[in-house]
C-alpha positions, 0 to 999 in steps of 0.5 A, spaced: 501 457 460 498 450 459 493 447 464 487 449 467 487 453 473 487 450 479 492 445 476 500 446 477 497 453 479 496 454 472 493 460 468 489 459 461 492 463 456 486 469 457 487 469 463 489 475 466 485 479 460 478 476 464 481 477 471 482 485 470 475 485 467 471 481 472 476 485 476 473 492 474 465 489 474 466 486 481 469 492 483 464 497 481 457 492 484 462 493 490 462 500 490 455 501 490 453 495 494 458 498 499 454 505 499 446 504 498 445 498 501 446 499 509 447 493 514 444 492 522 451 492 525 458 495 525 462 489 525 458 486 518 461 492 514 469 489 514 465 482 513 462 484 507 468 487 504 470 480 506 465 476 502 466 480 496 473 479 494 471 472 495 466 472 491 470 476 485 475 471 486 471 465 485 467 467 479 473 470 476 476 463 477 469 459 475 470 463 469 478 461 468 481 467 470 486 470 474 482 470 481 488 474 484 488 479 479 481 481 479 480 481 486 487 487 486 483 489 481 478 491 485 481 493 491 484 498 487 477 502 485 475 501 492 480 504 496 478 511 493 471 510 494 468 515 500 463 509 504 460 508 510 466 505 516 470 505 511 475 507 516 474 500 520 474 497 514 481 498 514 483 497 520 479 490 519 483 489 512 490 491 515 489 486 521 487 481 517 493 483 512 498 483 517 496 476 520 496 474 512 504 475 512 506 473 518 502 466 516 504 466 509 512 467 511 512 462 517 510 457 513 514 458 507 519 458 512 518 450 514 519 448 507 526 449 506 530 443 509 537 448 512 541 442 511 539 442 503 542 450 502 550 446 503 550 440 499 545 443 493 551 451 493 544 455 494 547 460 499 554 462 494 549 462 488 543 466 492 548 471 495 550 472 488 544 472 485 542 478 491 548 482 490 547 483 482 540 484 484 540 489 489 547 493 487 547 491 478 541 490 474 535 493 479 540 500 479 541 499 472 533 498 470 530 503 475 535 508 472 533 508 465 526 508 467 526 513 473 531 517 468 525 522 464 521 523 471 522 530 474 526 526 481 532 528 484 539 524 483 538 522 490 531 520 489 533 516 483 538 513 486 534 511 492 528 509 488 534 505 485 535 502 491 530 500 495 525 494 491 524 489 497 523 481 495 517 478 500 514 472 501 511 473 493 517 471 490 518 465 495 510 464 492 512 463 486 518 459 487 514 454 491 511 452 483 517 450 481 517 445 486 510 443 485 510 443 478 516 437 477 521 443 473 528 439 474 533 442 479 526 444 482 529 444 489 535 447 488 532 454 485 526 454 490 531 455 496 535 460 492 529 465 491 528 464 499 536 466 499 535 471 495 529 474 500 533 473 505 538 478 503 533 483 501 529 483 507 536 483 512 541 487 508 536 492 504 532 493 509 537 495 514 540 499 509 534 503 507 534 508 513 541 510 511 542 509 503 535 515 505 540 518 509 545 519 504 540 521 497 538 526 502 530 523 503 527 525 508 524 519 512 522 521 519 519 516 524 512 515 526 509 515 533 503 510 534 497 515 536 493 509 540 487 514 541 481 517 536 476 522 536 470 521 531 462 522 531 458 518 527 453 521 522 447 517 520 448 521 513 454 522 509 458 528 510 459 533 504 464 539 505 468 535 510 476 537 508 482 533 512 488 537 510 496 536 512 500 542 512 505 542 508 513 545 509 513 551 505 504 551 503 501 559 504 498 556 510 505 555 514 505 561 519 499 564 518 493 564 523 487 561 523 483 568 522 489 569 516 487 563 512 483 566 505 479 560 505 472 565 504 466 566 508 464 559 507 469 555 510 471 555 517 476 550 522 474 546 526 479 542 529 488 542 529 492 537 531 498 538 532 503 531 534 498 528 536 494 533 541 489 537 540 490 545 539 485 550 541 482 554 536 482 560 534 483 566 530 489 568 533 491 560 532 497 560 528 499 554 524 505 549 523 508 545 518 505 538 519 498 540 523 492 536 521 486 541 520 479 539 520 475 544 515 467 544 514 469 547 507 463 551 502 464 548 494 470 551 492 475 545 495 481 545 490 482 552 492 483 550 499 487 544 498 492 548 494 493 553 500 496 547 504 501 544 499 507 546 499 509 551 493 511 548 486 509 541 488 
């Protein structure tokens, strides 16, 4: 495309190679700034992610990249990275995300005129546009795709079903308008017509074209309440496991568990509850075990996933 950033939403040509570089070099300082460079509160931590992801969006957009790319980019190589309050970190980013979409969806909304979808045949245009891409070309793609991948027919087909259209698409469809493409006004309120109906009918549908593909989908209780201790320095050996249906760990006791003389269980939580521990203490599929594990950790990992997965 032609332009500068920042004019028209425009991206020079190039612009996404630098944004993935700046991406991959912003995450990695961020990675080790996270880690060794400690800061007198609690609450700064979730700030200094913050600030980071603006500053790699500024210098990649300073350097005429993609800003957006590299700060997911970023995100990326940070979301495996072990650091201290990385948990509050999330808690803090999943907030502000949360209040980033309800933003980013009210205010889309307010610029599309209702009375516009009738004279301009955006509705009957919209919907068909909607119903080919949910039901035609979306199951026809993700079958040529999904089709060499080791899923089942039911997997494939829900996989299939279920790509969901957000405030992105309205985004970027907010570009034709500002950019004086002809007809803009018009194509701009198909697209939200289009989203429209992925989030009301897909979405609706998703438990139980689920249901029918025979994925399983189970509902998830809020657990309002936490247990944690804090450690002034990081712990090694500390393993988190679920229980999987079918796992050797499944209906066996504590005391039962081959994971060595080095290992021990510290903690089970089962449907949200702590459970006493003890050797006699015998596991179910879906316990959450805290284990102080020795140097062996992938052995002990495997006796909690589920066989031939």
């Amino acid at each position: 495309m032609k332009g500068r950033q920042g004019e028209e939403g425009d991206v020079p040509e190039g612009g996404a190679a630098i944004g993935a570089a700046l991406g991959v070099a912003g995450g990695w300082c961020l990675k080790h700034l996270i880690r060794k460079v400690p800061l007198p509160a609690e609450g700064l931590y979730p700030l200094r992610t913050l600030a980071g992801a603006f500053a790699v969006y500024g210098l990649t957009t300073v350097a005429h990249g993609s800003g957006f790319l590299a700060v997911f980019v970023a995100g990326v190589l940070l979301g495996d990275v072990r650091a201290p309050y990385k948990k509050e970190i999330e808690r803090f980013h999943t907030a502000l995300g949360s209040l980033g979409e309800v933003v980013a969806f009210t205010l889309l909304g307010l610029t599309v005129p209702l009375w516009t979808f009738t004279m301009e045949g955006a509705w009957t245009d919209g919907i068909v546009l909607a119903v080919l891409l949910a039901f035609v070309i979306r199951p026809l793609v993700l079958t040529a795709l999904l089709w060499p991948m080791d899923l089942s027919r039911g997997e494939k087909t829900f996989l299939a079903f279920t790509g969901l259209k957000g405030d992105v698409p309205v985004l970027l469809g907010s570009y034709l308008v500002s950019s004086g493409v002809g007809d803009a006004n018009r194509l701009y309120d198909v697209v939200f017509v289009v989203v429209v109906f992925s989030v009301v009918v897909q979405g609706t549908l998703v438990p139980t074209v689920a249901r029918w593909c025979r994925v399983p989908m189970r509902s998830v209780e809020l657990e309002p309440w936490a247990l944690g201790v804090r450690l002034r320095d990081r712990p090694e050996g500390v393993a988190r496991h679920l229980v999987e249906e079918g796992s050797p760990a499944e209906s066996s006791t504590v005391e039962g568990l081959a994971i060595g003389e080095d290992a021990w269980v510290s903690m089970v939580v089962r449907e949200g509850r702590i459970v006493p521990v003890s050797g006699a203490t015998r596991l179910r599929a879906g316990d959450e075990v805290l284990l102080i594990t020795g140097e062996d950790e992938n052995a002990i990992a495997d006796l909690f996933t589920a066989r031939g997965t």
